[in-house]
TIKESE-166545 format. One record per atom (N, C-alpha, C): x, y, z; residue in three letters. Coordinates in steps of 0.05 Angstrom, whole numbers, plus 5000, padded with zeros to 4 digits. Example, Ala and Ser with C-alpha at 12.3 -4.5 7.8 and 13.67 -1.06 7.14 Angstrom:
# residues 2
526448865156ALA
524649105156ALA
526449345156ALA
525749555142SER
527349795143SER
525850015157SER
This chain:
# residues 319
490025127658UNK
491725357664UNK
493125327691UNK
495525447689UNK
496525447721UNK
496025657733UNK
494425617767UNK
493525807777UNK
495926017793UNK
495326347793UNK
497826437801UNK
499126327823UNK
495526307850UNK
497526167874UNK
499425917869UNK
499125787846UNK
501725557848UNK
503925647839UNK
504725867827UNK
507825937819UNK
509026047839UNK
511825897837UNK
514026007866UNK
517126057851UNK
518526157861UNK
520526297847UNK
521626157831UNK
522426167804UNK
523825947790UNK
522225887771UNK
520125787780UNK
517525727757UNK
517325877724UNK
517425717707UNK
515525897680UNK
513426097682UNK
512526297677UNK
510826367674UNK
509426387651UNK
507226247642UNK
505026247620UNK
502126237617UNK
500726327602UNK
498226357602UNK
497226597604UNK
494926557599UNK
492826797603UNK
491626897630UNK
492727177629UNK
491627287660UNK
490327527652UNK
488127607665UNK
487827887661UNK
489228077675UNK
490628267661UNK
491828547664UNK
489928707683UNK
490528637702UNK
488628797724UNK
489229107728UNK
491929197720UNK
492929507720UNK
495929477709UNK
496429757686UNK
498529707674UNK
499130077677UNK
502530037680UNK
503030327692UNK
505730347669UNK
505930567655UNK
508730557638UNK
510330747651UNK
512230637663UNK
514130767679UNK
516930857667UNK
519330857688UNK
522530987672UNK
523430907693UNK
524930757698UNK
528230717710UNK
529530967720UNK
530630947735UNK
532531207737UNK
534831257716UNK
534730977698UNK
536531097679UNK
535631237656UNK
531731207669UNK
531131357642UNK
529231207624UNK
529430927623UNK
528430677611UNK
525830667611UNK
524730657598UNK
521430607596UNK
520130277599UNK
519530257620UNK
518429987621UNK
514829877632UNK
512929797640UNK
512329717648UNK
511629507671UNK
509429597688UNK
509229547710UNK
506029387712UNK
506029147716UNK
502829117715UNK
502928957744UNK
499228867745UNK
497528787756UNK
497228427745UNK
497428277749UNK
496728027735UNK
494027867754UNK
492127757743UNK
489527707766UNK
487827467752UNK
488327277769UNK
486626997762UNK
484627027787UNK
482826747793UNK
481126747813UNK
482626667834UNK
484826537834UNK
486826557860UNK
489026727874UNK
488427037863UNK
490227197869UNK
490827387850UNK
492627567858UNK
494127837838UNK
497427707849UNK
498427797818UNK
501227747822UNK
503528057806UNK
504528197822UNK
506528387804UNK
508128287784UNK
508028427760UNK
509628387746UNK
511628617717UNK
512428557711UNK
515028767701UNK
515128747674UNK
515228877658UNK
515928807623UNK
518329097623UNK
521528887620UNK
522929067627UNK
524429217600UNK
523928967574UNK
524829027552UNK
521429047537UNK
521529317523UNK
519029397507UNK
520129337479UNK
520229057471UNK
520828957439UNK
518428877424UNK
518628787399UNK
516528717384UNK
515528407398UNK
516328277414UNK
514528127431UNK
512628197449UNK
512328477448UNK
510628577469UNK
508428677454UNK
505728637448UNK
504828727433UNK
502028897448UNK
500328997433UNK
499129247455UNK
496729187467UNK
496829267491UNK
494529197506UNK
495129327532UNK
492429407538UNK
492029577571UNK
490429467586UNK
489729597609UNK
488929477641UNK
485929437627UNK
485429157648UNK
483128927638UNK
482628867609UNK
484428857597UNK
484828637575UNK
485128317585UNK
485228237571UNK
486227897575UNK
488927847560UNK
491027797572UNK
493227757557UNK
495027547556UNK
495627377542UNK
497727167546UNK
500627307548UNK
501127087568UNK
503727227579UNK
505527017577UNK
508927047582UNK
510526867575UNK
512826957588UNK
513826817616UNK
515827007630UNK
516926827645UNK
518826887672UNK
519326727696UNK
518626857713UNK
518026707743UNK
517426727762UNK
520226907783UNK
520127107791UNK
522727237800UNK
522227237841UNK
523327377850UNK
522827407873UNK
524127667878UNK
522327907900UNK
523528197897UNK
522928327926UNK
524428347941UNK
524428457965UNK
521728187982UNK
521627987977UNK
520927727991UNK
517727737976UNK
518127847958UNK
515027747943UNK
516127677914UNK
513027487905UNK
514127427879UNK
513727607861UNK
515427627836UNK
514327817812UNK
514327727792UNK
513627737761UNK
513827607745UNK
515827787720UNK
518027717712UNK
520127777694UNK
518127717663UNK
516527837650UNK
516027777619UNK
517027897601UNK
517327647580UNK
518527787561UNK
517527777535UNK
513827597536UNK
512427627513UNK
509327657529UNK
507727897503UNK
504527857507UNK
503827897480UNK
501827827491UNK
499427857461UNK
496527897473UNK
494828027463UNK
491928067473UNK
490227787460UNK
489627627488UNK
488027397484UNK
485927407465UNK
483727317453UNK
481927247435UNK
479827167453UNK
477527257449UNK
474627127464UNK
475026837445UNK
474426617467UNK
474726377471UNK
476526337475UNK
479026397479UNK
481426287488UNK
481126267521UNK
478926437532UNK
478926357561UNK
476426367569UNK
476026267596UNK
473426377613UNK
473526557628UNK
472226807630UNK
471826917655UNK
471426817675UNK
470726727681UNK
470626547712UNK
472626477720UNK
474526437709UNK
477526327723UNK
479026617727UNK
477626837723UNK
479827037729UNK
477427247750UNK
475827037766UNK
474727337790UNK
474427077811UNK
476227327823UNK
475927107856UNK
473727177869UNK
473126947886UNK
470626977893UNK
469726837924UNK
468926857939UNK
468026757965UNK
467926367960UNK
469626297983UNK
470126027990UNK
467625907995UNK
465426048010UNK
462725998014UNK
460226028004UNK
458025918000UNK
456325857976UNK
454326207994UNK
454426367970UNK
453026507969UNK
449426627979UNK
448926477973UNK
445326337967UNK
444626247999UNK
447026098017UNK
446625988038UNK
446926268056UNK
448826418045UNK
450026668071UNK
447326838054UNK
446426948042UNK
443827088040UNK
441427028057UNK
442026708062UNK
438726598079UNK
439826598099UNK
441926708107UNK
443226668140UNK
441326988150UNK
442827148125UNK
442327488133UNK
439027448130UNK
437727408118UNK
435527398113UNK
434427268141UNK
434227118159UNK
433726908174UNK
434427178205UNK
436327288200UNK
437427508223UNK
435427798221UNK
434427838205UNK
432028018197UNK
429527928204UNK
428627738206UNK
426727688217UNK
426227698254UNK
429227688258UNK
428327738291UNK
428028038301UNK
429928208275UNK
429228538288UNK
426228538297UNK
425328628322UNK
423928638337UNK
421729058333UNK
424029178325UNK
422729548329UNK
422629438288UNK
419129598291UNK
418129538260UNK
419229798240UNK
420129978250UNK
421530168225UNK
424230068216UNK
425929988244UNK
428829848230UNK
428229558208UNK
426529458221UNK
424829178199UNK
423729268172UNK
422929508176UNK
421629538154UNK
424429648123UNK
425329878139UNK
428129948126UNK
429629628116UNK
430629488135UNK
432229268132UNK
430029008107UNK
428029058105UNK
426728838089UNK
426328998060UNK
425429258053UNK
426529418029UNK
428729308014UNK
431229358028UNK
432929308010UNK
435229088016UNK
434428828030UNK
435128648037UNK
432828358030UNK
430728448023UNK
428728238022UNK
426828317997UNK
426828547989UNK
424628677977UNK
425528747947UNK
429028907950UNK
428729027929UNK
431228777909UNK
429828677881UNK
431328437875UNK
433628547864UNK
433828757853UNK
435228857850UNK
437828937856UNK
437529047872UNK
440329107895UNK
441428917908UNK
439628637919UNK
440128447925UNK
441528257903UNK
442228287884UNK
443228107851UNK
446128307864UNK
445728477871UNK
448728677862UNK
449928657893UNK
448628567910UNK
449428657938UNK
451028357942UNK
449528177930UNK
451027877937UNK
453727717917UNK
454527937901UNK
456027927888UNK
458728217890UNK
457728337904UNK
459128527909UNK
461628457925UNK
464228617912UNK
466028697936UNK
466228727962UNK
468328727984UNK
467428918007UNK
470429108000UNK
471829077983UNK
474029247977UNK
476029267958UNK
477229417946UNK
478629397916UNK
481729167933UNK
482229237953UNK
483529017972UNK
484628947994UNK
486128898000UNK
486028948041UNK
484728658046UNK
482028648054UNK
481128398055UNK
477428508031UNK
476328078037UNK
474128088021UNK
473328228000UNK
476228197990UNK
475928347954UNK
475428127932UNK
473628007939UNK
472627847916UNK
468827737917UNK
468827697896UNK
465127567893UNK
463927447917UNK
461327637924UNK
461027577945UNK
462527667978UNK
464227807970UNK
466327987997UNK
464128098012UNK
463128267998UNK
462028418021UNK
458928288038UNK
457728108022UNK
455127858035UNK
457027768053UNK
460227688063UNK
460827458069UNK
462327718100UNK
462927898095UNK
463528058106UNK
461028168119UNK
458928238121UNK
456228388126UNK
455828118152UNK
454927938135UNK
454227748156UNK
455627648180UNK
458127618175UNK
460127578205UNK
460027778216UNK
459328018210UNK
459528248227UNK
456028278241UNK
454528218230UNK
452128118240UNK
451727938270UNK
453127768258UNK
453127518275UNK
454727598304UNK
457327688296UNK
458127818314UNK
457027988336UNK
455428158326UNK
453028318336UNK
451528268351UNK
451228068334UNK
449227808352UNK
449327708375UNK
452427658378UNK
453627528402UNK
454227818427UNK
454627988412UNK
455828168432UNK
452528278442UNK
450728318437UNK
447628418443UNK
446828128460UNK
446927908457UNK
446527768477UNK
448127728499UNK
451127848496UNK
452327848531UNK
452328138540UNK
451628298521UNK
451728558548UNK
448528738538UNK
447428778569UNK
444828888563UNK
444829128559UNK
446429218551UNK
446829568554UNK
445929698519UNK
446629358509UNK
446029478472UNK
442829398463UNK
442729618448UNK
440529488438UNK
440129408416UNK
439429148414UNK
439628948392UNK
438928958371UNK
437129098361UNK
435629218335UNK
436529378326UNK
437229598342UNK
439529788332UNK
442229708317UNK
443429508342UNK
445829398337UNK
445229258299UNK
443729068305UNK
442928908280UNK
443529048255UNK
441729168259UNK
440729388228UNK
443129508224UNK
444529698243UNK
446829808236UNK
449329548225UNK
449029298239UNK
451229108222UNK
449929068185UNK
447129098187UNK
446529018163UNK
447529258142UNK
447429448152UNK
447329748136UNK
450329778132UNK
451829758149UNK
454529928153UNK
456029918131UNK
456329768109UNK
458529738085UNK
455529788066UNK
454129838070UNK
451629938036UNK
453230058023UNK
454630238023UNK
455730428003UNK
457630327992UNK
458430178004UNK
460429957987UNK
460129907961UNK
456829827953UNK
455129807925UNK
455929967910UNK
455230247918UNK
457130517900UNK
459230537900UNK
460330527926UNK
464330637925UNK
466030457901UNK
464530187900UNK
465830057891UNK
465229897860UNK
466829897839UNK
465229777814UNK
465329527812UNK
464029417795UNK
463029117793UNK
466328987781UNK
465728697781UNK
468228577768UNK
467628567741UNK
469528527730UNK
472228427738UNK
474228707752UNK
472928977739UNK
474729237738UNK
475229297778UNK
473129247793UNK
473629207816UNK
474429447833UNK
474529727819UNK
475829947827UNK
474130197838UNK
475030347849UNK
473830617856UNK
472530667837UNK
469630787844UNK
467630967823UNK
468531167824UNK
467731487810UNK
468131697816UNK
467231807845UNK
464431697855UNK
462631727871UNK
464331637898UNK
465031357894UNK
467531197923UNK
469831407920UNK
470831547893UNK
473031727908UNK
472331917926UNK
469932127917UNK
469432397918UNK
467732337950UNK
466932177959UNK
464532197982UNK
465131878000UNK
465731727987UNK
466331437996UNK
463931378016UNK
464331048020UNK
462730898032UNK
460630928050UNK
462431068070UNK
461631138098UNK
459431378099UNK
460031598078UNK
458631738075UNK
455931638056UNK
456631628038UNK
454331428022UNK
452731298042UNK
452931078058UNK
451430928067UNK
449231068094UNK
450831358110UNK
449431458125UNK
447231688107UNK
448631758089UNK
446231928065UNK
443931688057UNK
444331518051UNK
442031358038UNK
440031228062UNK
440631248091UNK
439631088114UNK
437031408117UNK
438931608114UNK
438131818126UNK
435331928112UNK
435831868079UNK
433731918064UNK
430231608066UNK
432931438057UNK
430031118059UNK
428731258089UNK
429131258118UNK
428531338138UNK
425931548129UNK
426631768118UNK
424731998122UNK
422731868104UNK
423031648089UNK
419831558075UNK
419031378081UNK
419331288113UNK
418331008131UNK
416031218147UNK
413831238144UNK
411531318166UNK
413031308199UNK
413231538208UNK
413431508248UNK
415731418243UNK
418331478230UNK
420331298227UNK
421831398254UNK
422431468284UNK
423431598300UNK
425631708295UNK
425231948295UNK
428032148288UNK
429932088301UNK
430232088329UNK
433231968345UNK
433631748331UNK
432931578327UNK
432831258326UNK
434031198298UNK
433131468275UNK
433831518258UNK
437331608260UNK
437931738271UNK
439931918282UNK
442031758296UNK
441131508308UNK
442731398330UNK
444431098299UNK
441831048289UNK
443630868261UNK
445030978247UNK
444531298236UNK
446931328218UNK
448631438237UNK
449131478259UNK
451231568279UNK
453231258277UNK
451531048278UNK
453230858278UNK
454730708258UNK
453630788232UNK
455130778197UNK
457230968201UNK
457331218216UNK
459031388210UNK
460531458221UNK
460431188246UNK
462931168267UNK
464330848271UNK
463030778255UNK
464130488252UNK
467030448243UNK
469530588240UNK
470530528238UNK
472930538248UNK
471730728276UNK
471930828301UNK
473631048314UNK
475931048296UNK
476831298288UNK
477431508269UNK
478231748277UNK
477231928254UNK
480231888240UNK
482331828246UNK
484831708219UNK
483131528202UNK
481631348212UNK
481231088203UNK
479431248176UNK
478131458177UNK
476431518157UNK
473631528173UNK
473231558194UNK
470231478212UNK
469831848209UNK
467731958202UNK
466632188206UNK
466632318237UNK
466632108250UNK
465732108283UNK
466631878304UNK
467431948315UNK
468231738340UNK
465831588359UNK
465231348364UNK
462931228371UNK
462831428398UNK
459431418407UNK
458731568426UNK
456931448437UNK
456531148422UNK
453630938437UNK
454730818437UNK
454330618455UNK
454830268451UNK
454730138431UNK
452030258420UNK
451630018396UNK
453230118374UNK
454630348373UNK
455830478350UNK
458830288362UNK
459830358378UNK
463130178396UNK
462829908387UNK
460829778387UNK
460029508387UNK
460629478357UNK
458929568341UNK
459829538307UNK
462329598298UNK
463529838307UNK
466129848307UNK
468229608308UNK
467629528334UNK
469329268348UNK
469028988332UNK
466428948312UNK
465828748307UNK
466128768269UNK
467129028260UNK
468028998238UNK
471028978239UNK
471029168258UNK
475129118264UNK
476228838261UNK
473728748271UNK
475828398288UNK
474828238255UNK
472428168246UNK
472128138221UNK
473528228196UNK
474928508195UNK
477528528167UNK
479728368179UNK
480428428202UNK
483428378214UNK
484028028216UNK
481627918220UNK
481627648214UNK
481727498187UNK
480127688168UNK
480227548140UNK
483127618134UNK
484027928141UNK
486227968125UNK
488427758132UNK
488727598164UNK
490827438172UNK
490227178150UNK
486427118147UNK
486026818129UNK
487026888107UNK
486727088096UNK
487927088066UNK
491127148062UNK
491827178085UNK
495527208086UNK
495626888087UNK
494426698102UNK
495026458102UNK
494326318080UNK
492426398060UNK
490826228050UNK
493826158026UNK
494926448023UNK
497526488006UNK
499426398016UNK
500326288036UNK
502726268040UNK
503625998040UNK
505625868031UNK
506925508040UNK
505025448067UNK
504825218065UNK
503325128081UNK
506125068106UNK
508725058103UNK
511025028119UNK
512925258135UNK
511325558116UNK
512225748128UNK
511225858158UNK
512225888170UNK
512826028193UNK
512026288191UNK
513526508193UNK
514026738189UNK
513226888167UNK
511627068162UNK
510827128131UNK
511127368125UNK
512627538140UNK
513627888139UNK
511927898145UNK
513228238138UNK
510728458162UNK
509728578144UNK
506928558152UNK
504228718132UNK
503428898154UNK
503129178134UNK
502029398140UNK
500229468153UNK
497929198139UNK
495129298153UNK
495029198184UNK
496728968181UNK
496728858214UNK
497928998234UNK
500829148215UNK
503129298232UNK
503829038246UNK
504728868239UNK
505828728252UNK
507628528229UNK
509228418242UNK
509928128229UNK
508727888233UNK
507927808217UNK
505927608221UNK
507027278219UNK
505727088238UNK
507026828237UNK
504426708242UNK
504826448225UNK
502926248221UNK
502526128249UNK
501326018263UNK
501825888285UNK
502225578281UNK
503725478295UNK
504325158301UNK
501624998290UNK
500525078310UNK
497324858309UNK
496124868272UNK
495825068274UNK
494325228233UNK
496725028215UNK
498625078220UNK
500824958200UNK
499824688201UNK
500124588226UNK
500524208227UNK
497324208217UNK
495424288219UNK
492824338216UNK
492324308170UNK
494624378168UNK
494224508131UNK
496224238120UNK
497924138138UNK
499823908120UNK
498523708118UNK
């Protein structure tokens, strides 16, 4: 199959993609067309079904569909012009070619996080953190396969293990140059801070908001569940209790951002600072990971607010 990241304007479009979201829309003249989602393991691509003829035959979001179109280009992104589907057949494909998934071996970033748990030092945050990071197999099957987002960045298999841990590590670094944090605290809150992620967010391929991620989302989720595991740890210290989910529920540092609360500890500023710089980085690697290896300049994305450019060195670095 050809993968989406290889089609560039001009190109055929064919094969089987999953219909990741399909929207039936109208023109202003009125026209009824279609709007979808197209999604292999190298990306999502927009695309258009602008004539609804007997080449179009029926199927909706996460189906598998063969498609048959060209490659267009629309306000500097690509889209795909189709003008045939049909709903694929089990065996005509593999799932596996249509869920993206972490560049990095899974199994290795678990024994990283696992390996960073053993140094928490205060035995209630150890004990919390080995439950459901070491203990429960369960959650651990669903946690290392999990999202860290429907998209933005680390929206694929393994996102949020690969996401948890740089923000860990990070942690790591920032608790060994300033003495003012405290490290166990810091820790545990990098391990905890996206938990609710598990809920907010559904499994693949569908990849989307639960009811639960609309109505209460992540942030809240993950300081409700710290707050409850806590009250069934023996002597679990109430501040101490208080001071972790202060820092789930300010991690994202402001209250636009969706943060319940604005940090008020260090170690809460500190997680903040070290998930910020961890999305904002993946989101620049995955703007690059997409783009010509020759381009320069790659427009301006939202999340960055900026216009974004490849740098000299990264370019000569990818040819």
């Amino acid at each position: 199959m050809t993968y989406i990241e290889e089609y560039k304007e001009g190109n055929k479009f064919f094969g089987i993609y999953l219909c990741k979201s399909k929207q039936i829309l109208k023109t202003k003249a009125g026209k009824t067309y279609y709007s979808l989602l197209l999604q292999d393991k190298t990306g999502i691509i927009d695309a258009k079904v602008w004539e609804l003829n007997n080449g179009i035959d029926n199927f909706e979001s996460m189906d598998f569909i063969m498609t048959d179109g060209m490659v267009t280009s629309f306000q500097g992104s690509r889209q795909v012009n189709v003008s045939r589907i049909r709903k694929a057949q089990e065996g005509e494909y593999d799932p596996a070619e249509y869920i993206p998934a972490s560049k990095y071996d899974r199994e290795e970033m678990y024994q990283e996080l696992k390996a960073i748990i053993t140094t928490i030092g205060e035995p209630h945050l150890k004990k919390l953190a080995e439950k459901y990071f070491v203990e429960d197999a369960e959650f651990i099957k669903e946690f290392k396969q999990h999202s860290a987002a429907k998209s933005v960045h680390h929206g694929f298999v393994g996102g949020l293990l690969q996401h948890t841990l740089a923000v860990a590590k990070l942690c790591e670094f920032y608790a060994a140059n300033y003495p003012i944090l405290d490290r166990d605290l810091l820790l545990t809150a990098a391990l905890f801070h996206d938990i609710g992620k598990v809920w907010e967010i559904s499994s693949f391929p569908a990849n989307d908001y639960t009811d639960e991620g609309q109505l209460l989302g992540h942030i809240f989720l993950g300081a409700e569940l710290i707050g409850k595991e806590a009250a069934l740890i023996p002597g679990f210290p109430k501040k101490l209790a208080a001071e972790l989910r202060h820092c789930i529920l300010a991690h994202h540092g402001e209250l636009e951002y969706g943060s319940p609360k604005k940090p008020a500890i260090a170690e809460a500023m500190a997680l903040y600072l070290a998930d910020h710089a961890d999305a904002r980085l993946e989101t620049l690697t995955e703007l690059y990971d997409k783009a010509d290896a020759t381009t320069e300049w790659l427009g301006f994305n939202r999340i960055i607010d900026s216009n974004v450019r490849q740098s000299s060195g990264y370019i000569q670095k990818r040819k």
